[in-house]
C-alpha positions in Angstrom: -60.3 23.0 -30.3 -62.7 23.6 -27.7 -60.7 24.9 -25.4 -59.0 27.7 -27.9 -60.1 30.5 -25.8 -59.2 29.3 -22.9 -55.6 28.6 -24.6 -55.4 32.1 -26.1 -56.3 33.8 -22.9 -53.6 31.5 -21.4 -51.5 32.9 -23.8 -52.3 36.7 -23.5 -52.0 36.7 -20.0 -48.9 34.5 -19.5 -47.1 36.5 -22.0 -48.5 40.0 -21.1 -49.5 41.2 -24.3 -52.3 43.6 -24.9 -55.4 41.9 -26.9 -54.8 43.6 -30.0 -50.9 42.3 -30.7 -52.3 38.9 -30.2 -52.7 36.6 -33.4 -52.5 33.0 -33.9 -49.2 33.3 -36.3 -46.7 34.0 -33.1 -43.4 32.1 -32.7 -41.5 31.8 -30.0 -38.8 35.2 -29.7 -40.6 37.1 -32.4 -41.9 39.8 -30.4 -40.0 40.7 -27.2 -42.6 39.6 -25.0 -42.0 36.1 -25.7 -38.6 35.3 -24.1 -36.9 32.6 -22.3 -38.8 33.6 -19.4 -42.0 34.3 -20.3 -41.6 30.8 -21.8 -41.4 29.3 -18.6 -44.6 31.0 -17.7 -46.3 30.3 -20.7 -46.1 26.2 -19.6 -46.7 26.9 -16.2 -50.2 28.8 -17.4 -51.0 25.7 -19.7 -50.1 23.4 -16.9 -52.6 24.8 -14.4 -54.9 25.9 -16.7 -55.4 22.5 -18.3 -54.2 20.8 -15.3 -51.8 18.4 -17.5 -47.9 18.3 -16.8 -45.9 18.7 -20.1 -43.0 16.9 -21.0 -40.3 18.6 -21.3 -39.4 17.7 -25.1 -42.9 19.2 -25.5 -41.7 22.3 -23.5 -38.4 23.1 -25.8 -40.4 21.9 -29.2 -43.3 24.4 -28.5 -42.5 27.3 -30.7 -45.8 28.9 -31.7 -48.8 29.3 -31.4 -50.4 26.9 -34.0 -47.5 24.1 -32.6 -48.7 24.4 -28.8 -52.1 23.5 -30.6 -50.5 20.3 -31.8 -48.5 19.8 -28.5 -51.6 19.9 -26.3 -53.8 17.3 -28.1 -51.4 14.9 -26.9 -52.4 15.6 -24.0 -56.1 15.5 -24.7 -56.7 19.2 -24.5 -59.0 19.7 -27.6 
């Protein structure tokens, strides 16, 4: 994935987590930054940053880290 640090700092920054509790094994509400909420924020991050608009099955099935990987090559983010 080419764009994997772009998608991690996506990630960090959407989800306000400090550098260091970041690693590519997180699932959705497994650390209490990652709620609901920051969710929402998450997608809206990947949506600007990779200026694609995700469906919304992709939305509610993307629960990690390593799946969101998955998600966005459908939408030819590599």
């Amino acid at each position: 994935m080419k764009n994997k640090s772009k998608y991690i700092d996506i990630f960090i920054t959407s989800l306000s987590i400090d550098k260091k509790k970041f690693n590519e094994k997180l699932k959705y509400n497994e650390i209490p930054e990652w709620d609901s909420i920051a969710h929402m924020t998450l997608m809206s991050g990947l949506e600007e940053g990779f200026n694609i608009s995700l469906d919304t099955d992709d939305i509610v099935d993307f629960s990690s880290f390593k799946k969101g990987m998955e998600i966005l090559k459908k939408y030819k983010v590599n």
